[in-house]
C-alpha positions as CSV (number, residue, x, y, z in Angstrom):
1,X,4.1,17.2,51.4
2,X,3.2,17.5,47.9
3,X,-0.4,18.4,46.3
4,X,-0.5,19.4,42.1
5,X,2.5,19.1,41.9
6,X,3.5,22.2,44.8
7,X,5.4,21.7,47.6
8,X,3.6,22.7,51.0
9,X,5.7,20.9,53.3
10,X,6.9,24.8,55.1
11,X,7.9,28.1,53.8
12,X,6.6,31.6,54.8
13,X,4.2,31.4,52.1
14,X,2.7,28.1,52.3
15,X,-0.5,27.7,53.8
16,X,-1.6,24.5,56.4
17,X,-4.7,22.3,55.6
18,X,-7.9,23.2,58.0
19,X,-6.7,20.1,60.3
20,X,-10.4,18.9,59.7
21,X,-9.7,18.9,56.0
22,X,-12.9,21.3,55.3
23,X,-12.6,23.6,53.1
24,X,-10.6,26.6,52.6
25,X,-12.3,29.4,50.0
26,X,-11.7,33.2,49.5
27,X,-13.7,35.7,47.6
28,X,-12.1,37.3,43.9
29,X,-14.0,40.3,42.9
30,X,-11.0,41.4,40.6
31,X,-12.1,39.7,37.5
32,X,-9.4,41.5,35.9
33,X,-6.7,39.3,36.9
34,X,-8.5,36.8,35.3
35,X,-8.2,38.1,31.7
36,X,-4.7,37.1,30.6
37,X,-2.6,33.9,31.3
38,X,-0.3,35.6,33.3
39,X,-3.1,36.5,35.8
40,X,-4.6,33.3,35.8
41,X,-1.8,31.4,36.9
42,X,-0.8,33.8,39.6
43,X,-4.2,33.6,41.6
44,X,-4.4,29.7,41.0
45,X,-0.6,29.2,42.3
46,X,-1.4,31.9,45.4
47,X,-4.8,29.2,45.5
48,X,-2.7,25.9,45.3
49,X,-0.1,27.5,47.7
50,X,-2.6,28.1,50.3
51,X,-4.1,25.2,49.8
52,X,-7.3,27.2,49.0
53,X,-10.2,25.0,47.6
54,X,-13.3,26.5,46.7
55,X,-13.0,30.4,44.9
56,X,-16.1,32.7,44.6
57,X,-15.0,34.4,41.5
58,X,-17.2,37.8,40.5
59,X,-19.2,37.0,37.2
60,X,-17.9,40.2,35.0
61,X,-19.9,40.4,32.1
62,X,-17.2,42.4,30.5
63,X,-14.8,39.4,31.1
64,X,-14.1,37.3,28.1
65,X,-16.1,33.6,28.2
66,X,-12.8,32.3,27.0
67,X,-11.0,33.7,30.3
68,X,-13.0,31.8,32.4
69,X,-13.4,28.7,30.5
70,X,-9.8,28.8,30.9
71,X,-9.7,29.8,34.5
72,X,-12.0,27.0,36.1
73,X,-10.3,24.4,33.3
74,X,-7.0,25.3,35.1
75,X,-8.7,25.6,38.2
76,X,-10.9,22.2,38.3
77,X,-7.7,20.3,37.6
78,X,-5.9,21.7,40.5
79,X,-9.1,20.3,43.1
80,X,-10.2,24.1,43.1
81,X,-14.0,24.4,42.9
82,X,-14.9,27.8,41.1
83,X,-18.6,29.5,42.5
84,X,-20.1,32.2,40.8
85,X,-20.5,35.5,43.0
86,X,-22.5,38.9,42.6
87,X,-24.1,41.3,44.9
88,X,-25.0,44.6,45.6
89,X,-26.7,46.3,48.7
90,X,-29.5,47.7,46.1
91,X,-30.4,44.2,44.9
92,X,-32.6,44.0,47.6
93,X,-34.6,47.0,45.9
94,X,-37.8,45.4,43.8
95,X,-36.6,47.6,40.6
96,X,-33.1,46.2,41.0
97,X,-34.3,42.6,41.7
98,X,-33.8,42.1,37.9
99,X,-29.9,41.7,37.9
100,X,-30.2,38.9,40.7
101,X,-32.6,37.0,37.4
102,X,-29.8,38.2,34.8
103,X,-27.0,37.1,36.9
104,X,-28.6,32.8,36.8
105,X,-29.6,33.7,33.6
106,X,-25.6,34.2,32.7
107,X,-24.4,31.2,35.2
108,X,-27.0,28.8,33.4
109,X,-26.4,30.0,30.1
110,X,-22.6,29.6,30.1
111,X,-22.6,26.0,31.9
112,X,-24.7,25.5,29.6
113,X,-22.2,25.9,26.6
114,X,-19.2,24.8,28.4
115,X,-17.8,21.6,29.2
116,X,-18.1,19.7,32.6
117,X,-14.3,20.9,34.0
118,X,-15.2,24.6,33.1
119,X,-18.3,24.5,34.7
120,X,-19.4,26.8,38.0
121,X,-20.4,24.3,40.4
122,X,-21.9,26.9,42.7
123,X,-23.3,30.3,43.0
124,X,-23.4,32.7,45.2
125,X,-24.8,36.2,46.3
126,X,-23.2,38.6,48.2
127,X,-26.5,41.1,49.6
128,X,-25.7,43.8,52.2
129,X,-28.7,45.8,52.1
130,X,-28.0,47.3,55.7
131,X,-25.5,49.5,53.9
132,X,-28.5,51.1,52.4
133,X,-30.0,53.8,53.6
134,X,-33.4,52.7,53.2
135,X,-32.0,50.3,55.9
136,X,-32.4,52.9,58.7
137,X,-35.2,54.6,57.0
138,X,-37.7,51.5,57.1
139,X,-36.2,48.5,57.9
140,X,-39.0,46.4,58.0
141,X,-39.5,47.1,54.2
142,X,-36.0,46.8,53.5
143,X,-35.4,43.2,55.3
144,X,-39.0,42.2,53.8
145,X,-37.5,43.2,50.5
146,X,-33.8,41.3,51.8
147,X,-36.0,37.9,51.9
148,X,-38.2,38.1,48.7
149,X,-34.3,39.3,47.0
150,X,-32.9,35.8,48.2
151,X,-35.9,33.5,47.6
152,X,-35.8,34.8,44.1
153,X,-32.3,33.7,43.9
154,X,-33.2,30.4,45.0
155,X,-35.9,29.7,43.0
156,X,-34.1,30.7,40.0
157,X,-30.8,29.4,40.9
158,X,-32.1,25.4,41.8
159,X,-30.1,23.3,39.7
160,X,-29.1,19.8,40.8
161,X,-25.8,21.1,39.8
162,X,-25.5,24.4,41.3
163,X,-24.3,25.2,45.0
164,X,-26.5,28.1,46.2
165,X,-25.4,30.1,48.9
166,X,-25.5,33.5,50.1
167,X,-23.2,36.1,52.8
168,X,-24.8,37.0,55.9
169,X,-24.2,39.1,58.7
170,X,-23.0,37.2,62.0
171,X,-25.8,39.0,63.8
172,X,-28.4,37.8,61.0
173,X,-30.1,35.7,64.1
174,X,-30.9,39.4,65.5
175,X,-33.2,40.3,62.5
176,X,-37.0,39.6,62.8
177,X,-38.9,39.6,59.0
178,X,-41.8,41.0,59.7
179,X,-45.6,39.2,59.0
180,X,-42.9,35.8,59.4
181,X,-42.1,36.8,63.0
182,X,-39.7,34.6,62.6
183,X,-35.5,35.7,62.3
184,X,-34.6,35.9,58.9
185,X,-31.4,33.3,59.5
186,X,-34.1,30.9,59.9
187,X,-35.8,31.5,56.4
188,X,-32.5,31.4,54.9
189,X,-31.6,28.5,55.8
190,X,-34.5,26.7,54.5
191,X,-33.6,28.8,50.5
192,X,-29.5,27.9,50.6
193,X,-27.5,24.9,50.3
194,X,-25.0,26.7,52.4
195,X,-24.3,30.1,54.2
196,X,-21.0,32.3,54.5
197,X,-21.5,34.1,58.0
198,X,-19.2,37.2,57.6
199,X,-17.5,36.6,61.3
200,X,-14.6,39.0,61.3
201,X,-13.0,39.2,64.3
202,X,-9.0,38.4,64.5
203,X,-9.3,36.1,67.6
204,X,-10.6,32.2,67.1
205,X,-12.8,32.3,70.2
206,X,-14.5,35.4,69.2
207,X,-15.4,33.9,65.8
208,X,-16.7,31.0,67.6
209,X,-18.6,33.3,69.8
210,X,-20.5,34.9,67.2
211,X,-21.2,32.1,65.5
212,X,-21.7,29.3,68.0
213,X,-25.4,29.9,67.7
214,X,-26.1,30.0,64.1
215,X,-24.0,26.7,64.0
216,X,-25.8,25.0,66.4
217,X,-29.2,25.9,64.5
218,X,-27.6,25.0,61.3
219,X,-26.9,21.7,62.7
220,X,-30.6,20.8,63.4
221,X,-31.5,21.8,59.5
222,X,-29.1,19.9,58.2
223,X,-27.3,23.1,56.4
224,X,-24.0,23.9,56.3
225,X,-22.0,27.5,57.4
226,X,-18.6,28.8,56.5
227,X,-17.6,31.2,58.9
228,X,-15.5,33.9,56.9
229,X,-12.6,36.7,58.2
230,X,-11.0,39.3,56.6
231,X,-7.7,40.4,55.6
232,X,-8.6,44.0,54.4
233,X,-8.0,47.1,56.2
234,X,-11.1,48.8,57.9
235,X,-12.2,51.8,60.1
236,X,-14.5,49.8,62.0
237,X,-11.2,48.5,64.3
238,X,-8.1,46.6,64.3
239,X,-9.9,43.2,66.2
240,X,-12.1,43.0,62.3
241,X,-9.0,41.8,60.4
242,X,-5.5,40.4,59.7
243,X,-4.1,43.1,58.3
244,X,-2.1,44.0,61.0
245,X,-1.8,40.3,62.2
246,X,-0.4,38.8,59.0
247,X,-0.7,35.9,57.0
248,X,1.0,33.6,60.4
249,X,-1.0,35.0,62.5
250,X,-4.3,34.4,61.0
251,X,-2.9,30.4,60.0
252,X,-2.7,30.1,63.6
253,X,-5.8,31.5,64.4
254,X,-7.9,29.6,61.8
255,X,-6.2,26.4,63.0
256,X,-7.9,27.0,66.4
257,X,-11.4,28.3,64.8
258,X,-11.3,25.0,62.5
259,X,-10.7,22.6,66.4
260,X,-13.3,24.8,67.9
261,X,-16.3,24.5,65.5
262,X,-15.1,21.6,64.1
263,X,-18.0,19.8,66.4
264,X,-20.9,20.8,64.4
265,X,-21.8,19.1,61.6
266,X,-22.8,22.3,59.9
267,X,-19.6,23.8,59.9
268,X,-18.4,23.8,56.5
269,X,-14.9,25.5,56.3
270,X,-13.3,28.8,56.5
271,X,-13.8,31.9,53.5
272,X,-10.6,34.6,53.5
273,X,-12.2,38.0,52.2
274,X,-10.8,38.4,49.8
275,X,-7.9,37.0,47.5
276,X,-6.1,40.7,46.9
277,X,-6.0,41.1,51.3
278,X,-4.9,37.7,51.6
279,X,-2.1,37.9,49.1
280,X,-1.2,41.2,50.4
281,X,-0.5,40.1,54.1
282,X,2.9,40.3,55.6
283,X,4.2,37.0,56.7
C-alpha cells in the first residue's frame, strides 16, 4: 500500500492504520527538531511512516515563525493536521493564568499572518495541576482553580477554526469541583471540542477499562475522546508503557483498543506520548 508517496505495505518500521480509520496523533514537545530542514523531514517521515495523522506540536516562542510555517506546509500536504500544545501544572495558578491568554494570543496571531496550509487547525493544553503541591495542600482550591484555568482557555481559544482540546487524567470522573458538585469531566466536556484521556496502561482491555465510562458519557454529549499511551520510561511501573513492549507490541495492542472502543461514537483515535518514546521503541 502506498500513501504520499511511502510505502506501508510491511517492514519493522511501518505502522498499520487504526482498522476504524480514526486517527492516529502523538505529542512533540521538542520544538528543536523543528528548526532546521533536516529535522523537519525526519519527524514528518517517522509521521508518514506511522501513518500518524494529527501532531500536537509545543508552541516555542524561541522557535523561528519560518520553521513552522514550513513545518505544517510540509506537514498539511502529507494529510498531517498540526495542533498547537502548551501546559504547565502551575497554569492552573490565578498569577500564572496569564500564559494560557498569551499562548491564543500567539496561535491567533500567527494564523493570522500565515496562509491556510500553514495554519494550526487546533489547540491544545496540556494542565496537570495534581503534580502541584498545592494539589495535596487544598485541593478544592486547586481543582476550583483547574476549571476557571480551562474555561479561560475556551473562551479565548473559540474560533470556528480552531480545535480546542485539553489532556485529562483517566480518573478525571473521580474529581468533584466544589460549589458545582458536579465531576469536573462533566464541566469539561461542555468547554472542549475534544479530550485526550491520558490512559496508560500497556494492555488494550485495561485501556478500555479505564475509559469505558468517560466514553460512554462522552457519547451522550456529543464530544469526542482520544484515549492516549505512552512509550516513555516511568517509575510508576512497567504495565504504564511500551517501553519494554516495543513498537510491535503496542501496534498490536492499539489494534485491539481501536475494535474495543471503536463502538462509541465519542471515541476519536489513539495519541502516542510522545514522538521522541515512539521513535525510540525497539521493534
Amino acid at each position: 500500500m502506498r500513501l504520499f508517496g511511502i510505502d506501508f505495505s510491511g517492514g519493522n518500521n511501518a505502522g498499520a492504520f487504526l482498522p476504524s480509520g480514526k486517527t492516529r496523533a502523538t505529542w512533540l514537545w521538542d520544538t528543536t527538531l523543528i528548526n532546521t530542514n533536516a529535522g523537519r523531514n525526519a519527524v514528518l517521515q517517522f509521521a508518514r511512516r506511522q501513518q500518524i495523522t494529527r501532531i500536537y506540536l509545543q508552541v516555542n516562542t524561541s522557535v523561528a515563525k519560518y520553521a513552522y510555517r514550513a513545518f505544517i506546509r510540509s506537514a498539511t500536504s502529507s494529510g498531517i493536521q498540526i495542533h498547537a500544545l502548551d501546559g504547565a501544572p502551575d497554569w492552573v495558578l490565578p498569577n500564572q493564568q496569564i500564559r494560557i491568554s498569551s499562548l491564543v494570543n500567539w496561535v491567533k496571531t500567527y494564523n493570522s499572518s500565515v496562509t491556510a496550509n500553514e495554519w494550526f487547525t487546533g489547540i491544545q493544553v496540556d494542565i496537570e495541576p495534581y503534580l502541584l503541591p498545592e494539589w495535596y495542600q487544598d485541593q478544592d482550591t486547586t481543582v476550583t482553580n483547574w476549571l476557571d484555568a480551562l474555561t479561560l482557555f475556551a473562551n479565548e481559544a473559540q474560533d470556528p477554526s480552531l480545535i480546542i482540546s485539553c489532556t485529562l487524567p483517566y480518573w478525571v470522573d473521580e474529581i468533584i469541583v466544589p460549589v458545582i458538585g458536579g465531576t469536573l469531566i462533566e464541566s469539561v466536556f461542555q468547554l472542549m471540542n475534544e479530550v485526550t484521556l491520558m490512559s496508560y496502561r500497556d494492555q488494550a482491555q485495561a485501556v478500555v477499562d479505564i475509559t469505558d465510562t468517560k466514553l460512554t458519557l462522552a457519547d451522550g454529549l456529543g464530544k469526542k475522546i482520544f484515549v492516549a499511551v505512552e512509550t516513555n520510561p516511568t517509575s510508576e511501573g512497567l504495565y504504564l508503557t511500551f517501553y519494554d513492549d516495543g513498537r510491535s507490541v503496542m501496534e498490536e495492542q492499539m489494534r485491539e483498543i481501536d475494535h474495543l472502543l471503536n463502538l462509541h461514537p465519542s471515541y476519536a483515535g489513539i495519541s502516542v506520548n510522545d514522538y521522541n518514546g515512539w521513535r525510540n521503541l525497539k521493534p
